[in-house]
ZALO-442515 format. One record per atom (N, C-alpha, C): atom name; residue in three letters; chain; residue number from 1; x, y, z. Coordinates in steps of 0.2 Angstrom, whole numbers, plus 5000, padded with zeros to 4 digits. Example, Ala and Ser with C-alpha at 12.3 -4.5 7.8 and 13.67 -1.06 7.14 Angstrom:
   atom   type   mol   seq     xx     yy     zz
      N    ALA     A     1   5066   4972   5039
     CA    ALA     A     1   5062   4978   5039
      C    ALA     A     1   5066   4984   5039
      N    SER     A     2   5064   4989   5035
     CA    SER     A     2   5068   4995   5036
      C    SER     A     2   5064   5000   5039
This chain:
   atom   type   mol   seq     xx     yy     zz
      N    UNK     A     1   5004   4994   5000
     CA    UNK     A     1   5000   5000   5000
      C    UNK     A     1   5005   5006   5000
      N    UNK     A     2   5003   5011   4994
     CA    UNK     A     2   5006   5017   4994
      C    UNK     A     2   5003   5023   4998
      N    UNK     A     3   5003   5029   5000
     CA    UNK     A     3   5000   5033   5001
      C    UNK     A     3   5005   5040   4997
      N    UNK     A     4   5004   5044   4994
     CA    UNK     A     4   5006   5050   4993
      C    UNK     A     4   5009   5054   4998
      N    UNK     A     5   5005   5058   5001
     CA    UNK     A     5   5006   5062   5007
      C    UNK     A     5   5011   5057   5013
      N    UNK     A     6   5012   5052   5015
     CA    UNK     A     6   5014   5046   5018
      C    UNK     A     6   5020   5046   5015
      N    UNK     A     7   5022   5046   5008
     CA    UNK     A     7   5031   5045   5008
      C    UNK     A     7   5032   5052   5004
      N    UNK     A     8   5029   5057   5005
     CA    UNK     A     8   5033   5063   5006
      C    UNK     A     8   5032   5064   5012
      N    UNK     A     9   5031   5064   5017
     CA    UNK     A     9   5031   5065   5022
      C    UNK     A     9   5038   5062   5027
      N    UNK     A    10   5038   5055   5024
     CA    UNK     A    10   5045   5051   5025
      C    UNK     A    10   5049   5055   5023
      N    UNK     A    11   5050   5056   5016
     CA    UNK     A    11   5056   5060   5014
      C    UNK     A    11   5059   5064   5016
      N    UNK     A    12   5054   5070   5019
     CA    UNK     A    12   5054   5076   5023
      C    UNK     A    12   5058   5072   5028
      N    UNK     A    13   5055   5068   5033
     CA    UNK     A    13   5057   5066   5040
      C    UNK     A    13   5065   5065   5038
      N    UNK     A    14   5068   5062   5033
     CA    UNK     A    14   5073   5059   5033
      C    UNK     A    14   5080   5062   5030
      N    UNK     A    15   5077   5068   5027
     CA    UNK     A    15   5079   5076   5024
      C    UNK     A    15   5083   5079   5029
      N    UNK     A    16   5076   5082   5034
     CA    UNK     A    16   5079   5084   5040
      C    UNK     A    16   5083   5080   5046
      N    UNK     A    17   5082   5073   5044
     CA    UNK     A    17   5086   5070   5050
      C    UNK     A    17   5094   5070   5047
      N    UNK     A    18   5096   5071   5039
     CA    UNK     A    18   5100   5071   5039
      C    UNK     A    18   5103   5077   5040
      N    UNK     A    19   5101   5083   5037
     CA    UNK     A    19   5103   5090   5039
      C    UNK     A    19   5102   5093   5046
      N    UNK     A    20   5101   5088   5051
     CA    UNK     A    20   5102   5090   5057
      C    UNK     A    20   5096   5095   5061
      N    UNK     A    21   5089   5095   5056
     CA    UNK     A    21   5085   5098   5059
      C    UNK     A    21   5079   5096   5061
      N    UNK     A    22   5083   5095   5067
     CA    UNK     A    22   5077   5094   5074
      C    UNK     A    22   5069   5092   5074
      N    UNK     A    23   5067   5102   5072
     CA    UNK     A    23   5061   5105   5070
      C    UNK     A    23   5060   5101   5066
      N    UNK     A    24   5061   5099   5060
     CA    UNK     A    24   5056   5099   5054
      C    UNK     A    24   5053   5092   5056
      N    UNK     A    25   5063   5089   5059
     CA    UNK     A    25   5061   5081   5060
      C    UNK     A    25   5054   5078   5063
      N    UNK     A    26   5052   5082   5068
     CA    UNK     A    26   5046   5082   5074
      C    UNK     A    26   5043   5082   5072
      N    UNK     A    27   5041   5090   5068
     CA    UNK     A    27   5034   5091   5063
      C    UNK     A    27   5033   5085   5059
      N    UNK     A    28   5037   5083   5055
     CA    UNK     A    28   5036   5074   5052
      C    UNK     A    28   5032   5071   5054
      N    UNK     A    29   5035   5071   5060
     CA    UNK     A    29   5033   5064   5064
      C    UNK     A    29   5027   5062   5067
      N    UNK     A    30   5025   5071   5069
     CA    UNK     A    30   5019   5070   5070
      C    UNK     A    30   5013   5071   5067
      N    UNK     A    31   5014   5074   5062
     CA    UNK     A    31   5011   5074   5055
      C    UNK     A    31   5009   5067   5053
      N    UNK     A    32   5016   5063   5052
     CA    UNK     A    32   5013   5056   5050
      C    UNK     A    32   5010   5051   5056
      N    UNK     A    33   5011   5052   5063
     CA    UNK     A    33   5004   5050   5068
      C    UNK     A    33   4999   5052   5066
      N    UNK     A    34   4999   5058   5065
     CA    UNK     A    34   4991   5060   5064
      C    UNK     A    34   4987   5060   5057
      N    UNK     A    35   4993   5055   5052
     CA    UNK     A    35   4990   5056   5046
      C    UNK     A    35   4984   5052   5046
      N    UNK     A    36   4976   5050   5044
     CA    UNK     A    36   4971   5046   5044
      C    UNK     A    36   4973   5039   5044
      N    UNK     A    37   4971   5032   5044
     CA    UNK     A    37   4971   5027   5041
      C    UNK     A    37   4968   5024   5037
      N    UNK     A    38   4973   5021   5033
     CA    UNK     A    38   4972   5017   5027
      C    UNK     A    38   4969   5012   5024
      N    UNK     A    39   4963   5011   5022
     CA    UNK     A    39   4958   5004   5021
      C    UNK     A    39   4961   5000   5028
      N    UNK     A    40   4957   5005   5034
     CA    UNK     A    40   4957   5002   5042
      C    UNK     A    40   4965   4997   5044
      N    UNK     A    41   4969   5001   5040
     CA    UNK     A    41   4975   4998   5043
      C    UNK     A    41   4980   5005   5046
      N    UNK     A    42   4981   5003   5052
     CA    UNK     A    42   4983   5008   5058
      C    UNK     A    42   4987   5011   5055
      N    UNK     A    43   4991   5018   5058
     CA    UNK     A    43   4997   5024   5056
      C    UNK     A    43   5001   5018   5058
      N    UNK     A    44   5007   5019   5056
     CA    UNK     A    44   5013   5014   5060
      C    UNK     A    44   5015   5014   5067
      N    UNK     A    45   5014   5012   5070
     CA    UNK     A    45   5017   5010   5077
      C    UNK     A    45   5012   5013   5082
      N    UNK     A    46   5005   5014   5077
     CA    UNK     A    46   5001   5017   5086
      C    UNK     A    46   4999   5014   5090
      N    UNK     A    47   5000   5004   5088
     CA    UNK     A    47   4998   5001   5094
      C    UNK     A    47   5003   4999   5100
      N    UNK     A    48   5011   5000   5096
     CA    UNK     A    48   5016   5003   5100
      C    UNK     A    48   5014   5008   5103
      N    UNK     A    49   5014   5013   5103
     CA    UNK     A    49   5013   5019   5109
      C    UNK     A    49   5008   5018   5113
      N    UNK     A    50   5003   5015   5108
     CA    UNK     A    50   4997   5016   5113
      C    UNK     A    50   5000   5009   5120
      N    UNK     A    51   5002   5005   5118
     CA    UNK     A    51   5005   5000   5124
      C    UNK     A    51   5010   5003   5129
      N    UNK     A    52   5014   5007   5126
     CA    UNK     A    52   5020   5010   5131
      C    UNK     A    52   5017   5014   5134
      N    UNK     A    53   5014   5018   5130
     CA    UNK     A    53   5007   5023   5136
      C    UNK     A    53   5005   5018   5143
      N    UNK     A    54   5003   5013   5144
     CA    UNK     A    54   4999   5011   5147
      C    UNK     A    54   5003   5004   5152
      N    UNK     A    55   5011   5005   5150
     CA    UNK     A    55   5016   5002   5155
      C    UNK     A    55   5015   4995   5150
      N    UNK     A    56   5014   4994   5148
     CA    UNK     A    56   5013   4986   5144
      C    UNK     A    56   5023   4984   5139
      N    UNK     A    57   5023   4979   5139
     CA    UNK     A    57   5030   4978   5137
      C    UNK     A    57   5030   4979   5130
């Protein structure tokens, strides 16, 4: 599954991690948390957080 907005979004993230900036890196990241989901398949790792959130391994 592709999404548009999803791998420019990556590229951005990756841009900035390499030229060292922080800000943008952030902005990325959570931009792609909060991007919608896809034919009901989860953003990447929400069910990771949402476990760490709640002390779970």
């Amino acid at each position: 599954m592709s999404c548009t907005t999803c791998d420019t979004l990556r590229a951005e993230l990756a841009t900035a991690e390499r030229n060292g900036d922080r800000s943008k890196a952030v902005d990325c990241r959570v931009l792609l948390r909060r991007h919608p989901e896809h034919d009901d398949v989860p953003v990447e790792g929400k069910a990771e957080r949402e476990a760490e959130r709640k002390g779970e391994p």
